[in-house]
Every structure is written in C-alpha cells, then in structure tokens.
VMD Tcl script that builds the backbone (N, CA, C; Angstrom):
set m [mol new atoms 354]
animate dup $m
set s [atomselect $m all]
$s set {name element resname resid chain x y z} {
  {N N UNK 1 A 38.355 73.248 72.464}
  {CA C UNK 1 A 37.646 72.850 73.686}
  {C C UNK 1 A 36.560 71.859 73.320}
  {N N UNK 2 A 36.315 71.171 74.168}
  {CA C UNK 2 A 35.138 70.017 73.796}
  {C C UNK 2 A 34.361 69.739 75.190}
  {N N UNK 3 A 32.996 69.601 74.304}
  {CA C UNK 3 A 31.660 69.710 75.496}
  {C C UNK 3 A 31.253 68.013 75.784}
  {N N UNK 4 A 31.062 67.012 76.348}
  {CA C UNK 4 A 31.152 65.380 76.696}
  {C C UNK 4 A 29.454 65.720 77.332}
  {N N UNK 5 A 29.039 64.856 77.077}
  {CA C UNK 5 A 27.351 64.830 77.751}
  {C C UNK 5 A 27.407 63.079 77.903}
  {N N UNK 6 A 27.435 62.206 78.839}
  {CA C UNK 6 A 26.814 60.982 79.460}
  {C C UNK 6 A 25.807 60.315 79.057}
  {N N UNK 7 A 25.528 59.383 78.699}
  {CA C UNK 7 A 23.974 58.938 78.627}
  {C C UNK 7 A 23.864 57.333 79.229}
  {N N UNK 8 A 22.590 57.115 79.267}
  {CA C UNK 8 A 22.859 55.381 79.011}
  {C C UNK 8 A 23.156 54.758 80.560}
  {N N UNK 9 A 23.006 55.753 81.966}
  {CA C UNK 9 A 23.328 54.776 83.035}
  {C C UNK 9 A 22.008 53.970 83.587}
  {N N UNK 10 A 21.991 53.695 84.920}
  {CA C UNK 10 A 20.828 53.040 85.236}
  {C C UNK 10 A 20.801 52.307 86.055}
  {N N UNK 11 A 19.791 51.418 86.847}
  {CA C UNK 11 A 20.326 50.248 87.628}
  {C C UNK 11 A 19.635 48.967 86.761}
  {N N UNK 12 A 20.833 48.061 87.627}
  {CA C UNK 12 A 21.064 46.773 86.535}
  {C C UNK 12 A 21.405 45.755 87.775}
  {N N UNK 13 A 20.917 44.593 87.296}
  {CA C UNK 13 A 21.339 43.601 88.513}
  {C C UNK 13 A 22.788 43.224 87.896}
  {N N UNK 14 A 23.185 41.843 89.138}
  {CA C UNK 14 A 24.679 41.561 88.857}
  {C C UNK 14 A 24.539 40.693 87.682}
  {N N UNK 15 A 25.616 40.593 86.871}
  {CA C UNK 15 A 25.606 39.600 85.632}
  {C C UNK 15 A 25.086 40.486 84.756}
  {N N UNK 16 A 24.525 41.476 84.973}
  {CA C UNK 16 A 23.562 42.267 83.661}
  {C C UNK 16 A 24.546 43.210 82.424}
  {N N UNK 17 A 23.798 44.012 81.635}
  {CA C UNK 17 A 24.717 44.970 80.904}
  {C C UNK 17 A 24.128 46.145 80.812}
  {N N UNK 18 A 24.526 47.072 80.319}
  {CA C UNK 18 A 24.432 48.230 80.105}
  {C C UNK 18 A 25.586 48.662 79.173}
  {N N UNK 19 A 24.816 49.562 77.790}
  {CA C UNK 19 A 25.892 50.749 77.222}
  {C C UNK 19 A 26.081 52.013 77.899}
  {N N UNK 20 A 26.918 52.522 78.276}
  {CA C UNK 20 A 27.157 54.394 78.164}
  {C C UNK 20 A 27.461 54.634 76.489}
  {N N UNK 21 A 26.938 55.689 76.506}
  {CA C UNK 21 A 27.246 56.549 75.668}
  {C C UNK 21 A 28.020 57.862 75.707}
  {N N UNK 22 A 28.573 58.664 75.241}
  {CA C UNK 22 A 29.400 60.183 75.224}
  {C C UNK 22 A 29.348 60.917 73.816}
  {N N UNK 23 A 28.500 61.839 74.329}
  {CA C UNK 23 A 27.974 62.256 72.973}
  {C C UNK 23 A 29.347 63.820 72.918}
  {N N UNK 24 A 29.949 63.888 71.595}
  {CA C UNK 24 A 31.398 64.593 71.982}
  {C C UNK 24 A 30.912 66.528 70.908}
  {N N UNK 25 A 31.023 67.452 71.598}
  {CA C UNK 25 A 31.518 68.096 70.139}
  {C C UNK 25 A 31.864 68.791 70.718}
  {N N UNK 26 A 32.076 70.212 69.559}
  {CA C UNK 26 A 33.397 71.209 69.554}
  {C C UNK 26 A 34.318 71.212 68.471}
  {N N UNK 27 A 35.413 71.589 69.093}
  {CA C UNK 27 A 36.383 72.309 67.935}
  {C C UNK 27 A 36.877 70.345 67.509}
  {N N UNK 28 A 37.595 69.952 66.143}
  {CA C UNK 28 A 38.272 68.678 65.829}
  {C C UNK 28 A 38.025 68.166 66.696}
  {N N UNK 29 A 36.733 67.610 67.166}
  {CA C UNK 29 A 36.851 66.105 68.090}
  {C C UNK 29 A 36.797 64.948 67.799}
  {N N UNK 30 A 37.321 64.549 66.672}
  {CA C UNK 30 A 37.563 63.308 66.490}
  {C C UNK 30 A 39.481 63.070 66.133}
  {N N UNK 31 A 39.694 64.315 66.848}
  {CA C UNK 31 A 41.402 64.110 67.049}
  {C C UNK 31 A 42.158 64.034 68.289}
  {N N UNK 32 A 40.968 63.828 69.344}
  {CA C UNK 32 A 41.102 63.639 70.697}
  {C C UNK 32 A 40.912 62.481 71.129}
  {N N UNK 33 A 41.678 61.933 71.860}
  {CA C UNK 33 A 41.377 60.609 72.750}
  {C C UNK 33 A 40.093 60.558 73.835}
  {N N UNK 34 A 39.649 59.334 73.717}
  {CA C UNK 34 A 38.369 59.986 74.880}
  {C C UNK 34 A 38.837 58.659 76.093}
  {N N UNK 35 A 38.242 59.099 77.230}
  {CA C UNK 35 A 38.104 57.780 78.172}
  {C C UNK 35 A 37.229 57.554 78.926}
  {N N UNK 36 A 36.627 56.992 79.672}
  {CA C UNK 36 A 35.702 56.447 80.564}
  {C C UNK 36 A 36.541 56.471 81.584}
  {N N UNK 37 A 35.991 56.697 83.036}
  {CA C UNK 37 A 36.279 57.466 84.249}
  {C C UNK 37 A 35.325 56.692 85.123}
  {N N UNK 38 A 35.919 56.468 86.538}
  {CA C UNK 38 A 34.322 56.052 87.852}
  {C C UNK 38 A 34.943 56.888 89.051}
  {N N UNK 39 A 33.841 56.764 89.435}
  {CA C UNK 39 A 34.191 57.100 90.786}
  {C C UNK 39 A 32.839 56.818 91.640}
  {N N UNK 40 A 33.361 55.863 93.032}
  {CA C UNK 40 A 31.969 55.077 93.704}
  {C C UNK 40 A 32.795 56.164 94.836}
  {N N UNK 41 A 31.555 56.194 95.932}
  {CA C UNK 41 A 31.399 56.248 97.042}
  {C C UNK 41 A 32.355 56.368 97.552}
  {N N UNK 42 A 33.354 57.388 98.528}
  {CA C UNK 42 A 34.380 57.611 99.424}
  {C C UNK 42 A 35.352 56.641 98.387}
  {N N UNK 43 A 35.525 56.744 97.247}
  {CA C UNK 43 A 36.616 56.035 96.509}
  {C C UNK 43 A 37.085 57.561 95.407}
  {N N UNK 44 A 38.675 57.210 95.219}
  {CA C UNK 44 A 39.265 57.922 94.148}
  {C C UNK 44 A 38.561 57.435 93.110}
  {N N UNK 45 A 38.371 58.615 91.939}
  {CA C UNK 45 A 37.914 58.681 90.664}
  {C C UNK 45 A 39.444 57.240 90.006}
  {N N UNK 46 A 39.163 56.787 89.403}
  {CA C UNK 46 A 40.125 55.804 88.333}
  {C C UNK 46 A 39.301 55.652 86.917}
  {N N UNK 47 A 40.593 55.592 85.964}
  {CA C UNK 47 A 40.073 55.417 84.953}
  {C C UNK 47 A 40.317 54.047 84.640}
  {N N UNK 48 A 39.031 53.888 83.465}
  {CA C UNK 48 A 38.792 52.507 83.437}
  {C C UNK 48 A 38.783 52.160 81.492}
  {N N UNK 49 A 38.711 52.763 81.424}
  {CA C UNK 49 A 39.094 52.310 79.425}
  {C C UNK 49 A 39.269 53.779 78.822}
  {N N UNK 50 A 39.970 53.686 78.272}
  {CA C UNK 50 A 40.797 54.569 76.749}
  {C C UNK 50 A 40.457 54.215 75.506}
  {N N UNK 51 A 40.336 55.205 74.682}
  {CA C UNK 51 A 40.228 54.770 72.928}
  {C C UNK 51 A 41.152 56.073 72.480}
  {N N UNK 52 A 41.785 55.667 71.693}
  {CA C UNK 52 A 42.632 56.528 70.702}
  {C C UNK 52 A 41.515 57.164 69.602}
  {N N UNK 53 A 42.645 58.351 69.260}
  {CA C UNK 53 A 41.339 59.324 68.166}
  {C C UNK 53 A 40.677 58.313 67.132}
  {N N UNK 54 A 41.952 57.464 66.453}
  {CA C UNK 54 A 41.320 57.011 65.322}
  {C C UNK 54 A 40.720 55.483 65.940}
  {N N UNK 55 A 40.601 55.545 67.225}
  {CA C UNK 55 A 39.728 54.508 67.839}
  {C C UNK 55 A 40.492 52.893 67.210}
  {N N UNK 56 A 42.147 52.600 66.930}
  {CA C UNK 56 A 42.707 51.697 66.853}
  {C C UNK 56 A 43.603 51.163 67.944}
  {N N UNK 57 A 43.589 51.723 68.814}
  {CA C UNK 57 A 44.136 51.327 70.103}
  {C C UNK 57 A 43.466 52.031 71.664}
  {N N UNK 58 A 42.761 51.024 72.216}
  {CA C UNK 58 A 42.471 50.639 73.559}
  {C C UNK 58 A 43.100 50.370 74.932}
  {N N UNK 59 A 42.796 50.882 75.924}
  {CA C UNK 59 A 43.441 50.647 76.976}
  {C C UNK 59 A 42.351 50.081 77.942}
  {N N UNK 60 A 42.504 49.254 78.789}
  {CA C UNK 60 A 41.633 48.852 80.229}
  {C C UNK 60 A 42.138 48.899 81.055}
  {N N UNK 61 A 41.539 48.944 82.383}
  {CA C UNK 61 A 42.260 48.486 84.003}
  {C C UNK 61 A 41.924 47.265 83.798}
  {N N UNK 62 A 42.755 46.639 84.665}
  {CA C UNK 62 A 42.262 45.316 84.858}
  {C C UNK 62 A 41.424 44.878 85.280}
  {N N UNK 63 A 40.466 45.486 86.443}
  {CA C UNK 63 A 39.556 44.884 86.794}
  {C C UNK 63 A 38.367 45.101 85.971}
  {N N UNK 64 A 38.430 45.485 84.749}
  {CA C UNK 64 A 37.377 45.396 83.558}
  {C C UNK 64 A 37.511 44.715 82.574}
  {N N UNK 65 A 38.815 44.132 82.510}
  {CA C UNK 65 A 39.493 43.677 81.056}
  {C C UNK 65 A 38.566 42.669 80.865}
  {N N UNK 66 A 37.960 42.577 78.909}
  {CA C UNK 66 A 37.089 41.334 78.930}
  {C C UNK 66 A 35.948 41.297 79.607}
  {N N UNK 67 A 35.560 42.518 80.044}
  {CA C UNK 67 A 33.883 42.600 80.109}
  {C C UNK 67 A 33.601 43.874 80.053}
  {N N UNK 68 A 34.647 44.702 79.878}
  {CA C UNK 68 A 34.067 46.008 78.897}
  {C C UNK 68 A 34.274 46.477 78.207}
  {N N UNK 69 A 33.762 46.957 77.119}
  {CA C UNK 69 A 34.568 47.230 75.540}
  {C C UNK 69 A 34.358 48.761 75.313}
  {N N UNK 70 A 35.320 49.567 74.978}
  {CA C UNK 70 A 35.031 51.036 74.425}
  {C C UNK 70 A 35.272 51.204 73.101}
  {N N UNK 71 A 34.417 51.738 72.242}
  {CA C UNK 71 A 34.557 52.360 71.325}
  {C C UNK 71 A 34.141 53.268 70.672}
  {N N UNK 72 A 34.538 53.765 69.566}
  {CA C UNK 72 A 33.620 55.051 68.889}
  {C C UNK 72 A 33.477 55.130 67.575}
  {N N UNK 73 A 31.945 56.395 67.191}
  {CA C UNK 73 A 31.932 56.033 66.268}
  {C C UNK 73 A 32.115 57.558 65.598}
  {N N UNK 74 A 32.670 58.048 64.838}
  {CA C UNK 74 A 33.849 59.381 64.745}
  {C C UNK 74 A 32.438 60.123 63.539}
  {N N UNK 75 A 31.602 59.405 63.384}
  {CA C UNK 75 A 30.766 60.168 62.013}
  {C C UNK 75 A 29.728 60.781 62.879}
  {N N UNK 76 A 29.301 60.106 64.192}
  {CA C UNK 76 A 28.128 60.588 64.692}
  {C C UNK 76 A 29.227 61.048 66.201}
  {N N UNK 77 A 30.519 61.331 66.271}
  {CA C UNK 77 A 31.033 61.876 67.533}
  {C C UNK 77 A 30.581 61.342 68.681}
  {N N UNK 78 A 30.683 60.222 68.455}
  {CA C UNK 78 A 30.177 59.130 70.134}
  {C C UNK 78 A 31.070 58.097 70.331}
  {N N UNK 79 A 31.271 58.020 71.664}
  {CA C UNK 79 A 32.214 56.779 72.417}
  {C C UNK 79 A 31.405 56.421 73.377}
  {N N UNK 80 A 31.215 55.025 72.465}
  {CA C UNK 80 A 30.635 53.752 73.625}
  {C C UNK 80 A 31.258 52.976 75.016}
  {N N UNK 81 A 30.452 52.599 75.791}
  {CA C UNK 81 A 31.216 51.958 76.942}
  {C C UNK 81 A 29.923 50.901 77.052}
  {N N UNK 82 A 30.913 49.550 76.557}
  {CA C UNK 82 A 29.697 48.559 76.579}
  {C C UNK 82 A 30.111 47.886 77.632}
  {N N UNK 83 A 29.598 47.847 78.740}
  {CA C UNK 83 A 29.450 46.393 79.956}
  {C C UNK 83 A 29.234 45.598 79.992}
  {N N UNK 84 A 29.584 44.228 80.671}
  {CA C UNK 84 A 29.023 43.082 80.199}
  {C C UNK 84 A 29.286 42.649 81.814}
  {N N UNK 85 A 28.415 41.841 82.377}
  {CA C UNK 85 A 28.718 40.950 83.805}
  {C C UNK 85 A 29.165 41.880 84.496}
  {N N UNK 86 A 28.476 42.870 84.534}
  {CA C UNK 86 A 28.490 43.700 86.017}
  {C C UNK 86 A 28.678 43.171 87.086}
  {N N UNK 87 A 29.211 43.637 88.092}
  {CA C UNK 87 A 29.961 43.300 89.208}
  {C C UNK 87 A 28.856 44.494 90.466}
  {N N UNK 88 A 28.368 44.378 91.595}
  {CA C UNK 88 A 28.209 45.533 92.494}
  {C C UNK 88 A 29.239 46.122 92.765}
  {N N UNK 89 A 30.645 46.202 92.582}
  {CA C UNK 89 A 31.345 46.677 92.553}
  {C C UNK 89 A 31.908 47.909 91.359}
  {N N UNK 90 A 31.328 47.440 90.190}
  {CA C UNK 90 A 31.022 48.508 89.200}
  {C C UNK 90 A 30.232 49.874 89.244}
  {N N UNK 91 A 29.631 49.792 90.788}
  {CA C UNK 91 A 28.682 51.076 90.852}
  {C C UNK 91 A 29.593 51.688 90.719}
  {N N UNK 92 A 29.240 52.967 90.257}
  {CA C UNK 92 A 29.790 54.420 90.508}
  {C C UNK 92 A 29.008 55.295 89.905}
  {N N UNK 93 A 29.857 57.020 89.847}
  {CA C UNK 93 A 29.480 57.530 88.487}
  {C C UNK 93 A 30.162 57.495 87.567}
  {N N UNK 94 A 29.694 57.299 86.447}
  {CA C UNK 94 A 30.627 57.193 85.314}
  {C C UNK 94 A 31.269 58.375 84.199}
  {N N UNK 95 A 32.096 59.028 84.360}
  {CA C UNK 95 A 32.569 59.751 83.285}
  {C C UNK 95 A 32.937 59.648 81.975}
  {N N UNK 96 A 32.469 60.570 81.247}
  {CA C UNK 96 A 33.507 60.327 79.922}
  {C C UNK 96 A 34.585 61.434 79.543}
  {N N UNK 97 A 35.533 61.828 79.054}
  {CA C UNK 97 A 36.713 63.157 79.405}
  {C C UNK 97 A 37.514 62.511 77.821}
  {N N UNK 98 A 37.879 64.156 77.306}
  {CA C UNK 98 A 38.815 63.872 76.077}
  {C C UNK 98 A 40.259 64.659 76.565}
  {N N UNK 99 A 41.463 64.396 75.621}
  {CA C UNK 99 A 42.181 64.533 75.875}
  {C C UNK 99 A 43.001 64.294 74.835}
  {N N UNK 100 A 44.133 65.132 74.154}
  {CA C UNK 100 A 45.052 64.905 73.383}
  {C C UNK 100 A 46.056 63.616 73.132}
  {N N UNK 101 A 45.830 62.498 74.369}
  {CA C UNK 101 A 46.299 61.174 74.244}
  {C C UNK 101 A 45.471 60.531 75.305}
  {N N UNK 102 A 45.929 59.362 75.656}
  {CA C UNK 102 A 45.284 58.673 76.752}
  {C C UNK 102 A 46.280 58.978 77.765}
  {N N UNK 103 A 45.569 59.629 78.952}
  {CA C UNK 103 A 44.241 58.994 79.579}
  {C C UNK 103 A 43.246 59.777 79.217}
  {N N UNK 104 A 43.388 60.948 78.720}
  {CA C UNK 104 A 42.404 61.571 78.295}
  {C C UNK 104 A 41.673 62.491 78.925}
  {N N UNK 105 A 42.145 63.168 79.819}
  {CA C UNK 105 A 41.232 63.605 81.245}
  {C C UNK 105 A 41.201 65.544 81.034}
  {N N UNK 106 A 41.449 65.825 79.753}
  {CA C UNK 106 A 41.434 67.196 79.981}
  {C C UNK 106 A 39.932 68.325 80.075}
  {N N UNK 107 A 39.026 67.374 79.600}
  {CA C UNK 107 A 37.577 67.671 79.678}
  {C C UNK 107 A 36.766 66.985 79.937}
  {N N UNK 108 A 36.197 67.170 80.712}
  {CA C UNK 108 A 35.128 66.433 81.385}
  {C C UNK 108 A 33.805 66.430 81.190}
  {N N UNK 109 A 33.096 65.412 81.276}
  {CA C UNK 109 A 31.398 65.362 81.357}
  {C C UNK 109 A 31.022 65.356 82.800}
  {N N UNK 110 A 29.615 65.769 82.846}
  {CA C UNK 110 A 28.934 65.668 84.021}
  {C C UNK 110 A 28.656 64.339 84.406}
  {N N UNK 111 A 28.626 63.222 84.224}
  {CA C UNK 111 A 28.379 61.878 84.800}
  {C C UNK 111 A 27.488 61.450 84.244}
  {N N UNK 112 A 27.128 59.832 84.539}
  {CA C UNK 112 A 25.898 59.343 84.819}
  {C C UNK 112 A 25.820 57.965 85.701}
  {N N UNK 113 A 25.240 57.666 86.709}
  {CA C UNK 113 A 25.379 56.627 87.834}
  {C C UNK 113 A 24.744 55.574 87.220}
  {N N UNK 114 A 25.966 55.005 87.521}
  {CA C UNK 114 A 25.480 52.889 87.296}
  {C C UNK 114 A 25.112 52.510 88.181}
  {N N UNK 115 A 24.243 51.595 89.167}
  {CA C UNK 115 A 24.294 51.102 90.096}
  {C C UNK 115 A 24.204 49.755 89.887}
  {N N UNK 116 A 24.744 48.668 90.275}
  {CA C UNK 116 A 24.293 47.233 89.817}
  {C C UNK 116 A 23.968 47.056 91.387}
  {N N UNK 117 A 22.835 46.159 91.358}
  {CA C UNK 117 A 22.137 45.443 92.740}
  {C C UNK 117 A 21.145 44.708 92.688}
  {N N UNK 118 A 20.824 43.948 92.977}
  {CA C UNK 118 A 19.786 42.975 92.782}
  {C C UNK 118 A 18.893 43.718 93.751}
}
mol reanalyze $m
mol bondsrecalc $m
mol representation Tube
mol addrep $m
C-alpha cells in the first residue's frame, strides 16, 4: 500500500510556472508507476502525465504535451510535475496516485489546487 501527500500548488498568473511535488512511501515504492491527475470545477477528473517505476518512460495528454514535464527522483521517493505556460484552463486540483503500471490510479493523494489567473 502507498501513502501520496501533494505539495507545491498555488496561484500563478497565465504564462507562469509552478512545480508539484508527491512525496511517496510505504511498502516498494519505487516499483510503482505514479501519475498526476486534475480535476477543475463540474469537470471529470483526467489524467494528465505518467512516469514509469524506473522513471524511463512518460506519458502526456495532449493538452499538456511540451509544457509539462514529470519526473522522479526514486532516492528521496518524489515525483515532480513541472509546469511551464500555464493556461487558466490548467486550474484544478491536482492529484498524484501510484499504481502497478500507467495510469496509475490505484492510490491516491489528497490534492493540491492550482489556480492560474491574473
């Protein structure tokens, strides 16, 4: 089982950045896939980037591809979610969830809200 804790949201104007962080532990968690998760306002939750255990293969939606990067770092049990050119459309809350492959969704974190707005 594995415990996911959020960090790192905030508000940010448009064009701006922000990291998340996912701080991971428990039983072997660095043999789990992790992913990044949103969910805005009267919208379905979608996931939005994947990293494989050994963090060599990535997945995006498209409407992030090339302005957000996930990765991790397996010594200190953390997966990054770096943003770049936020969109107001990027609000949400943001999840992080591990999982035996991608998509990764078998455990969940409590969130943390992005808001971009000028």
């Amino acid at each position: 089982q594995l415990q996911l804790v959020e960090s790192g949201g905030g508000l940010v104007q448009p064009g701006g950045s922000l990291r998340l962080s996912c701080a991971v532990s428990g039983f072997a968690v660095d043999y789990y896939a992790i992913g990044w998760f949103r969910q805005a306002p009267g919208k379905e939750r979608e996931g939005v980037a994947c990293i494989s255990s050994s963090g060599s293969s990535t997945n995006y939606v498209d409407s992030v591809r090339g302005r957000f990067t996930i990765s991790r770092d397996n010594a200190k049990h953390t997966v990054y979610l770096q943003m770049n050119s936020l969109k107001p459309e990027d609000t949400a809350v943001y999840f992080c969830a591990g999982g035996r492959g991608c998509p990764a969704a078998d455990y969940w974190g409590q969130g943390t809200q992005v808001t971009v707005s000028s």
